[in-house]
LUMLUMRO-740563 format. One record per residue: residue in three letters; x, y, z of N, C-alpha, C in turn. Coordinates in steps of 0.1 Angstrom, whole numbers, plus 2048, in hexadecimal, padded with zeros to 3 digits. Each point is the difference from the previous one (the first is absolute). Last residue first. Layout:
// LUMLUMRO-740563
ALAXYZXYZXYZ
...
This chain:
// LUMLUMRO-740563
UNK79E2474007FB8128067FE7FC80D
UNK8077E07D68098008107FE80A80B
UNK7EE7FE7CE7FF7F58048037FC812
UNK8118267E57F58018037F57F4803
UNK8307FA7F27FE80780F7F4804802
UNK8077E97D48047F98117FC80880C
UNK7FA8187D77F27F88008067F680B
UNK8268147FA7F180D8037FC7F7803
UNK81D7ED7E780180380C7F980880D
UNK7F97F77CC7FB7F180980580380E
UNK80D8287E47EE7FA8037FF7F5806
UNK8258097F38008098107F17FD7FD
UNK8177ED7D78007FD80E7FD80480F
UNK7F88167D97F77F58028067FB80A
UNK81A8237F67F48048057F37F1803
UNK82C7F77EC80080780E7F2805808
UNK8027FB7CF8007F0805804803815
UNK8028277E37EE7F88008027F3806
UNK82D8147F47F680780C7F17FE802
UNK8197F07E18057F88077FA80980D
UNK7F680E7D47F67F180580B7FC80E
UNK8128277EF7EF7FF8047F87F4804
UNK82D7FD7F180380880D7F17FE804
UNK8037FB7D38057ED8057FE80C810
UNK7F88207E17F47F57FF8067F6809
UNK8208217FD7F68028067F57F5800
UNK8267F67E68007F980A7F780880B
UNK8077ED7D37F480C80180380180E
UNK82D7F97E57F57FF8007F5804806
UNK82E7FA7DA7F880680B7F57F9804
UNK8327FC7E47F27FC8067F9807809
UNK82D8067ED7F48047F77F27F6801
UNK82B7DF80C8018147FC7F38037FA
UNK8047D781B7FB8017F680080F801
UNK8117ED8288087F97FA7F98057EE
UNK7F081182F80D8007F98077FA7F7
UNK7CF81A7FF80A7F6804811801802
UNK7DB8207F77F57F580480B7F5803
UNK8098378017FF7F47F77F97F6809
UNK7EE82E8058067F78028037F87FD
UNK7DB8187F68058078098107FF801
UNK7DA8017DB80C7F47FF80E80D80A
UNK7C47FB7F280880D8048107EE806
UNK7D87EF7DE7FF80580F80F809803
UNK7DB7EE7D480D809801802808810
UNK7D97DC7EB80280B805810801801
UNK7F07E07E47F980A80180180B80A
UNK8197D57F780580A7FA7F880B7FE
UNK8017CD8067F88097FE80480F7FA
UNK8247DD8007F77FE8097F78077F9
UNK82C7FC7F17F67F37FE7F680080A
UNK81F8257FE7FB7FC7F27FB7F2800
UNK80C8198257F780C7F87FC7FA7F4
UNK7ED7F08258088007F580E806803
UNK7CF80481B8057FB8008078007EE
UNK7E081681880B8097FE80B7F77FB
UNK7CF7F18108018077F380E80A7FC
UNK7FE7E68277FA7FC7F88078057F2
UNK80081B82880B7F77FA7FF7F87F6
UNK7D781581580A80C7F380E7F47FA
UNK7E37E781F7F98037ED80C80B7F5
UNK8077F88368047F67F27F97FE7F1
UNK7F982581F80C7FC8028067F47F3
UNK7D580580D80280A7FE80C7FD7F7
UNK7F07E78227FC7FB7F280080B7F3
UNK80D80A82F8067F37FD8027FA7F2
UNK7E98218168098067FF8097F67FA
UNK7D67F48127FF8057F18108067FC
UNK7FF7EB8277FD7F57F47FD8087F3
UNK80781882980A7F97FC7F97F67F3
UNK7DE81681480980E7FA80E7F47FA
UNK7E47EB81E7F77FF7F380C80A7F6
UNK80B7FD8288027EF7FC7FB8037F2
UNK7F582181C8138047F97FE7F67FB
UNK7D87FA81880380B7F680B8047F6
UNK7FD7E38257F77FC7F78038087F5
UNK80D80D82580D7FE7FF7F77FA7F3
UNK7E58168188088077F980A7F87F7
UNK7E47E981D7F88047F580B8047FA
UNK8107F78277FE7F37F77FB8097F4
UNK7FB81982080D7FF7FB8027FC7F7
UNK7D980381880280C7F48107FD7FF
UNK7F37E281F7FC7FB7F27FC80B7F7
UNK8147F082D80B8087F97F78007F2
UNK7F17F98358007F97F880D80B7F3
UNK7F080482F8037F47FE8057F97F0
UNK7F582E80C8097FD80B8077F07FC
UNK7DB8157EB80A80B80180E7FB807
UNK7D47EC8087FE7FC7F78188077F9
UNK7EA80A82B8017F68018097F67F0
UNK7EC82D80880C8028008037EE802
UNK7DC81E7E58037F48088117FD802
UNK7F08277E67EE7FA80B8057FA80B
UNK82B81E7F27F97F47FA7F17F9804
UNK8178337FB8027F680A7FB7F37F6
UNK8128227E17F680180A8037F480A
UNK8188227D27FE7F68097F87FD80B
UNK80F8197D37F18008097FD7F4809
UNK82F8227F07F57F47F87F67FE809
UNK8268218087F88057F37FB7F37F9
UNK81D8048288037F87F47F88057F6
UNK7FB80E82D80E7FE8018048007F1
UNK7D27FE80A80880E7FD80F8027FE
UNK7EA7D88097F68017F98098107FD
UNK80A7EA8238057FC7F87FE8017F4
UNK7E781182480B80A7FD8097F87FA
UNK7D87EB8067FD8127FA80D8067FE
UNK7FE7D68188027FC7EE7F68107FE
UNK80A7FC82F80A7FD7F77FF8017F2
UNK7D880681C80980D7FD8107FB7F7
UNK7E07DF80A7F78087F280A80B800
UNK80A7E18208067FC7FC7FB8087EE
UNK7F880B82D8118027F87FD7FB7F7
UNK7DA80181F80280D7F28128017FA
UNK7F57E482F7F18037F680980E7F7
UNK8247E08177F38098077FB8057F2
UNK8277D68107FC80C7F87F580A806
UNK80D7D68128078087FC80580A7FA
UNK7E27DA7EE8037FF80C80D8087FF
UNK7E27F47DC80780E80480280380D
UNK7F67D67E97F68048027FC811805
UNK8247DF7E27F38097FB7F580680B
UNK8307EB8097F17F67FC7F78037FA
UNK82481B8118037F97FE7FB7F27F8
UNK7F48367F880B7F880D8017F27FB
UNK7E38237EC7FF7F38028047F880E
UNK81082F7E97F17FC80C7FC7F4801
UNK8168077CF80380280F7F5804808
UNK7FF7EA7D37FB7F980A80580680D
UNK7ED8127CC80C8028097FC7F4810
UNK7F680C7C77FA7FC80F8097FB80A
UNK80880A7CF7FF80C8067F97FD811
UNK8087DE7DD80A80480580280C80B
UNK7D67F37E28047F780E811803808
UNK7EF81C7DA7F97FF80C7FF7F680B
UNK81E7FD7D480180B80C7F57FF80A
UNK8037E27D78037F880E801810808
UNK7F78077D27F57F88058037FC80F
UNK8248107E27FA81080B7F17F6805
UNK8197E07EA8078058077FA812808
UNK7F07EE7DC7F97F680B809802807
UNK80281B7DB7F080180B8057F7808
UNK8238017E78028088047F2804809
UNK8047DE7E18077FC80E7FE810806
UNK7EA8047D97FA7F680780B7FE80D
UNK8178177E47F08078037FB7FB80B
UNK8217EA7E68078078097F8808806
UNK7F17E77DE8037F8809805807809
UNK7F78147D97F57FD80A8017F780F
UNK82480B7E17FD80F8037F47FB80A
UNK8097DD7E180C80880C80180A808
UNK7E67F97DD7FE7F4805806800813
UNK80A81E7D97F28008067FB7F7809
UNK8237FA7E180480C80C7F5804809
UNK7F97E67DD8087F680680480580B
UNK7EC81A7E37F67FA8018087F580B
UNK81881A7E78008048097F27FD804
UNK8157EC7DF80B7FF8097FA80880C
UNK7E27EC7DE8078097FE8077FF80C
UNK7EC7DA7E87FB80880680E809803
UNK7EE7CB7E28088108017F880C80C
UNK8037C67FF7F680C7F980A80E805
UNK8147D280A7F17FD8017FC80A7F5
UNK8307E68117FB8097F87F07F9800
UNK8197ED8267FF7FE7F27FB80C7F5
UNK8037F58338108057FB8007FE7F3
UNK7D480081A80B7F07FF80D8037FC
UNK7E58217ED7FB7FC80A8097EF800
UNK8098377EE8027F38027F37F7808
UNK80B8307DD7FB7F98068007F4804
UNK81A8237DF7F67F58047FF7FE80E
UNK8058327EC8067F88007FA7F0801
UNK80183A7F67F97F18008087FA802
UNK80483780C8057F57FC7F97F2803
UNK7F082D8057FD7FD7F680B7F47FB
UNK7F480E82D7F97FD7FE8027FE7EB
UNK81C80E82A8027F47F67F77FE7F9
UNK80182481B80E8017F77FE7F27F9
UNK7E08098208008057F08097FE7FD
UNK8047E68277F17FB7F67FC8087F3
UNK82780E8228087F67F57F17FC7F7
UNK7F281C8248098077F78047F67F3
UNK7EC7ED8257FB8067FC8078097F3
UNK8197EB8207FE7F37F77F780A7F9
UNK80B81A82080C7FF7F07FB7F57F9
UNK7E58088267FD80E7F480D7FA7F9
UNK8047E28247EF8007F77FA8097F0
UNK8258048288067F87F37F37FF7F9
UNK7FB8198238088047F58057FD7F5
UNK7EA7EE8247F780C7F58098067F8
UNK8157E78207F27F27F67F980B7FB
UNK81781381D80D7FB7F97F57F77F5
UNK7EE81482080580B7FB80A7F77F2
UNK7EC7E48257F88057F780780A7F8
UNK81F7EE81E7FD7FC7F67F38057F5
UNK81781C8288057F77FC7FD7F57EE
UNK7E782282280B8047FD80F7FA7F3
UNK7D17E881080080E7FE80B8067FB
UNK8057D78147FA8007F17F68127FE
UNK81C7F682580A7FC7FA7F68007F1
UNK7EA80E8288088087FC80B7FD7F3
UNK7E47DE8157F680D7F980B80A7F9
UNK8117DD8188007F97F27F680C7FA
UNK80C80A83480C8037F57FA7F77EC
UNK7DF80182480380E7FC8137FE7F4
UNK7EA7D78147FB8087F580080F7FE
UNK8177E381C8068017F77F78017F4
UNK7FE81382980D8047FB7FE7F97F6
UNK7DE7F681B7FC8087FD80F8087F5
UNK8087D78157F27FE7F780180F7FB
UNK8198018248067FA7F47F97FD7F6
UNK7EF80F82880780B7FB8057F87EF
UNK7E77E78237F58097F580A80A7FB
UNK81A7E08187F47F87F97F680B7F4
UNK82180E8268057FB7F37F67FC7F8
UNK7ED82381E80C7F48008057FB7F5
UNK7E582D81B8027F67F080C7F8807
UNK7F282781C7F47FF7F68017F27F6
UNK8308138127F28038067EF8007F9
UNK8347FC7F87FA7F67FC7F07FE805
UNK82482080F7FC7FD7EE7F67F87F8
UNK8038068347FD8117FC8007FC7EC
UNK80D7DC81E7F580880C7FA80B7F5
UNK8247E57ED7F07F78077FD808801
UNK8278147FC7FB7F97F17F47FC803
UNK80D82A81F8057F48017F97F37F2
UNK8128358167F77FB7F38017EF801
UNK81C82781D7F07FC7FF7F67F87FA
UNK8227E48077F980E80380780C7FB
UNK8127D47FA7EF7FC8017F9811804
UNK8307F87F97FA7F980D7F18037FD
UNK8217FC7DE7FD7F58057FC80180D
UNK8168307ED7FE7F07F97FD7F8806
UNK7F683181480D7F08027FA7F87FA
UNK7E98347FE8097F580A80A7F67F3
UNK7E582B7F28108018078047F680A
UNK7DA8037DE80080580C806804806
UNK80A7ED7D97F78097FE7FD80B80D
UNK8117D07FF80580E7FE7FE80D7FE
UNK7DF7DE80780880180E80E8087F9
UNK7EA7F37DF7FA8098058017FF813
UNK8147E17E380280C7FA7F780C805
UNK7FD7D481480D8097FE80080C7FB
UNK7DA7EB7F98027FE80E80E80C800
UNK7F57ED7D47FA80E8067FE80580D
UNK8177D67FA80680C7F47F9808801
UNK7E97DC81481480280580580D7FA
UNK7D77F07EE7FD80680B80B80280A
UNK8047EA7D57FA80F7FD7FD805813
UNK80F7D27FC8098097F980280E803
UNK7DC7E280780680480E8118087FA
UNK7E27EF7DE7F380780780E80B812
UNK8117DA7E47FE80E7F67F9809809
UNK7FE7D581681080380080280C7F5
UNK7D67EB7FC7FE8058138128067FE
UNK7E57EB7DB80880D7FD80080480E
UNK7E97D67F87F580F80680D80C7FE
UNK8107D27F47F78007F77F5810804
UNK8347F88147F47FB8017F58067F8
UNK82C7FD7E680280180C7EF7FC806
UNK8218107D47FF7F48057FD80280F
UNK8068227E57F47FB7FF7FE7F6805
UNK82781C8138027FD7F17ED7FC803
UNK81F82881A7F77F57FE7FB7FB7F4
UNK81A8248128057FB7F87FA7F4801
UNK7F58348077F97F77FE8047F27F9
UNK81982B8087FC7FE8077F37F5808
UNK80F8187D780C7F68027FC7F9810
UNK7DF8257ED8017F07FC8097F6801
UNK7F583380A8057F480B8007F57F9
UNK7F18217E680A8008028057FF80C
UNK7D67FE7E780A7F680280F804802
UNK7CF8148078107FE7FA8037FA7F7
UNK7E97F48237F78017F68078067F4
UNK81680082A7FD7F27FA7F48027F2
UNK80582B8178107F87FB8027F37FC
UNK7D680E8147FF8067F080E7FD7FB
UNK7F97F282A7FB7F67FA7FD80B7F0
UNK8168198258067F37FD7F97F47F7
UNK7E882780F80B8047F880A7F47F9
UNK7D97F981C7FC8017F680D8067F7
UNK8077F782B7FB7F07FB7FD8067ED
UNK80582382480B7FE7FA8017F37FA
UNK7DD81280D80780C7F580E7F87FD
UNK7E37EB8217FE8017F58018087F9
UNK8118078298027F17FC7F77FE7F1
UNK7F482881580D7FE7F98087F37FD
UNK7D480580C7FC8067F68137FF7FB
UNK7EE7D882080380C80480280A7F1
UNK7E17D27FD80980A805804809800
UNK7D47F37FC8067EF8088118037FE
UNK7DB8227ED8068018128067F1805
UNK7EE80D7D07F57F6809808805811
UNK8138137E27F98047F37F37F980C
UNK82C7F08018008088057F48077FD
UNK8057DA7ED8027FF80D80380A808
UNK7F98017D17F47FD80880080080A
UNK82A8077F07FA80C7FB7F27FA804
UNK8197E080080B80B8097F1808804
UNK7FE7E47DD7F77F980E807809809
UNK80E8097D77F48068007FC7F780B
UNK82A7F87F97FC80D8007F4807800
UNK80E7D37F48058048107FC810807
UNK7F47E97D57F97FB80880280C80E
UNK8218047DB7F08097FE7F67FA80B
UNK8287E97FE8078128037EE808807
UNK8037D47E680180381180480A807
UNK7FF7FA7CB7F380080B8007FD80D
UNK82E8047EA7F880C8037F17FD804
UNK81B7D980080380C8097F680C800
UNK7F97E27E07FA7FA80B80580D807
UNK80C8057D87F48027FE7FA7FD812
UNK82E7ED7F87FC8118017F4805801
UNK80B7C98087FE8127F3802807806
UNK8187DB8197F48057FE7FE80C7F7
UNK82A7DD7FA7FA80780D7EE8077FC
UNK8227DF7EA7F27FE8007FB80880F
UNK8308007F07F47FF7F37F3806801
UNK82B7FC81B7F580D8067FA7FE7F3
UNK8037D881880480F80380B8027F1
UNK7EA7D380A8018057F8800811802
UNK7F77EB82B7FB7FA7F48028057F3
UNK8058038348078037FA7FF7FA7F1
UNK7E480382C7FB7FE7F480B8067F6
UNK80780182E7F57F37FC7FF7FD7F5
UNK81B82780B80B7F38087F17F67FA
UNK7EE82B7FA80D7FC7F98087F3800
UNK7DC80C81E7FF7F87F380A8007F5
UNK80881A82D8027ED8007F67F87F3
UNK80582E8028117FD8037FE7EE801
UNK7D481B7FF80A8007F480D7FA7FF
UNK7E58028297FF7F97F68027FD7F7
UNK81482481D8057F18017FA7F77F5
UNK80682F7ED7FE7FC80E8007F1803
UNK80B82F7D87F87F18058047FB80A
UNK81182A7E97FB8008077F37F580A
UNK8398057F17F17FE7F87F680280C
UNK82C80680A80080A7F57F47FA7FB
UNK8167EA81E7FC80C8087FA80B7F1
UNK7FD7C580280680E7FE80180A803
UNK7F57D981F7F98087F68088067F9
UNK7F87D88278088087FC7FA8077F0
UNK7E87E882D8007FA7F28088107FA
UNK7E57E983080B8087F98047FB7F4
UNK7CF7EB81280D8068078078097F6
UNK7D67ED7F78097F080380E80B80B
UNK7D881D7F17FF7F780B8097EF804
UNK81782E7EE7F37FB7F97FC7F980A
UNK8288237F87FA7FC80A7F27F57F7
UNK83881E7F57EF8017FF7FA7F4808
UNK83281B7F87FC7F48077EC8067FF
UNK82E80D7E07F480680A7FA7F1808
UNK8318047DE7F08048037FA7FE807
UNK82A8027D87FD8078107F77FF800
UNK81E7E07DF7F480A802801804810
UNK82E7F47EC7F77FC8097F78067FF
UNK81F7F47D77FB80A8097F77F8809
UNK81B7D97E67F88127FD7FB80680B
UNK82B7E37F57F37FE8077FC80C7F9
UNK8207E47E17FF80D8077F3801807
């Protein structure tokens, strides 16, 4: 059975004509990285986290750029309305770019400025795809390029993602390991070293242990924010803020700074900002350290859950789901096995980090 004919728009780039959906609001470049970089779609399309900090970039260089007279006040009413919709996310279908693509995010970067382009030429009441009034280069992408936008995205989006996201989640679990240190504290038990019975200590001394570890990750993980918080837009291309003009780039990171309720700032050195990825690397350092403990965690509890009757048998783990098919009335720890399998993910994205930050 053929399928439906899409309907759509003829858009323009500098290679020429290039057909569109009429119903999305993306534009040629987008239309031809699609066709380049058809790679594992729609897995490994771009976070969300990513979209929306481009939403928040796009919107506050709107908002300086009118704010400085470099554009028209209603052209940026309407840049800034349409980039809070991407910030949103509810244009996000509209962003169907996978990660695979050039190493400066130039094909994400030109995504977001197609899409806010458009969408705010509707806004206006023109014509999908003709570039006016609002045009993606001239007026979105005004002040910033790919190079310093995308840096600066992808530490606004990993700020936002461990704020909102994981610290909250690591304090929380912190206080129940905490919690479990009295509830256990009057159960003894042995003590191993080498997997061999050593000396007696109490179950929640062991919980303590545990509890510390998740502390400690949890400083060195808020330890990497102030480098994350330095922003490389205004840089432009190279760091030297070619194309830009004196005071965006301190007025941008004030109103990213408000947009988001964190204490983001320009960067000393945009050079350094630009070229390099190493409050990244750090960060990613940091989870590496959080995964291993989460790791050793994990398998100590299973460890000691192991039996029921020829194993250890000290801790008594929650019996979600049978554990097989073939041995009735089996269970097993399979959060603890899931957890380490999500730590081992996470290590691996560390040696990939620590690549790309190598490559910047």
């Amino acid at each position: 059975m053929s399928q439906p004919k899409v309907v759509t728009r003829c858009e323009t780039d500098a290679f020429g004509e290039i057909e569109v959906p009429s119903d999305r609001y993306w534009g040629a470049q987008t239309q031809r990285s699609l066709k380049n970089f058809d790679i594992n779609q729609p897995q490994d399309r771009m976070p969300a986290t990513v979209i929306r900090a481009y939403g928040l970039l796009k919107g506050a260089a709107a908002e300086v750029n009118v704010a400085h007279k470099a554009i028209d006040n209603h052209i940026g009413q309407a840049i800034t309305q349409a980039a809070a919709e991407v910030s949103s996310l509810s244009l996000v279908d509209h962003f169907p770019l996978v990660v695979w693509q050039t190493g400066s995010g130039t094909q994400t970067n030109m995504n977001a400025n197609e899409v806010i382009s458009n969408r705010a030429i509707e806004i206006l009441g023109g014509i999908l795809g003709s570039k006016s009034p609002v045009h993606p280069n001239d007026h979105v992408n005004l002040s910033g390029s790919s190079n310093d936008s995308f840096a600066t995205v992808m530490n606004i989006a990993t700020v936002l993602d461990l704020n909102e996201r994981l610290l909250p989640s690591l304090r929380g679990f912190g206080e129940a390991l905490k919690n479990k240190c009295h509830q256990f504290n009057g159960i003894i038990k042995i003590g191993r070293t080498h997997l061999q019975d050593a000396v007696p200590l109490s179950l929640g001394q062991e919980f303590s242990g545990f509890a510390a570890q998740i502390e400690k990750c949890t400083s060195r993980i808020e330890a990497t924010m102030p480098d994350l918080l330095e922003l490389a837009m205004g840089g432009t291309a190279v760091g030297t803020g070619l194309n830009t003009y004196e005071g965006f780039a301190e007025h941008f990171a004030e109103v990213i700074s408000r947009k988001t309720g964190l204490g983001f700032k320009t960067a000393p050195n945009k050079f350094e900002a630009i070229s390099a990825n190493d409050a990244i690397v750090s960060t990613s350092g940091a989870l590496n350290v959080l995964a291993c403990a989460l790791f050793k965690i994990a398998q100590d509890i299973r460890f000691e859950g192991s039996g029921p009757r020829c194993g250890l048998g000290e801790l008594k783990l929650p019996a979600n789901e049978p554990g097989s098919s073939f041995m009735p009335g089996k269970v097993n720890p399979t959060q603890c096995e899931a957890l380490t399998m999500i730590c081992a993910r996470v290590m691996g994205n560390h040696t990939a980090v620590t690549v790309g930050g190598r490559v910047a």
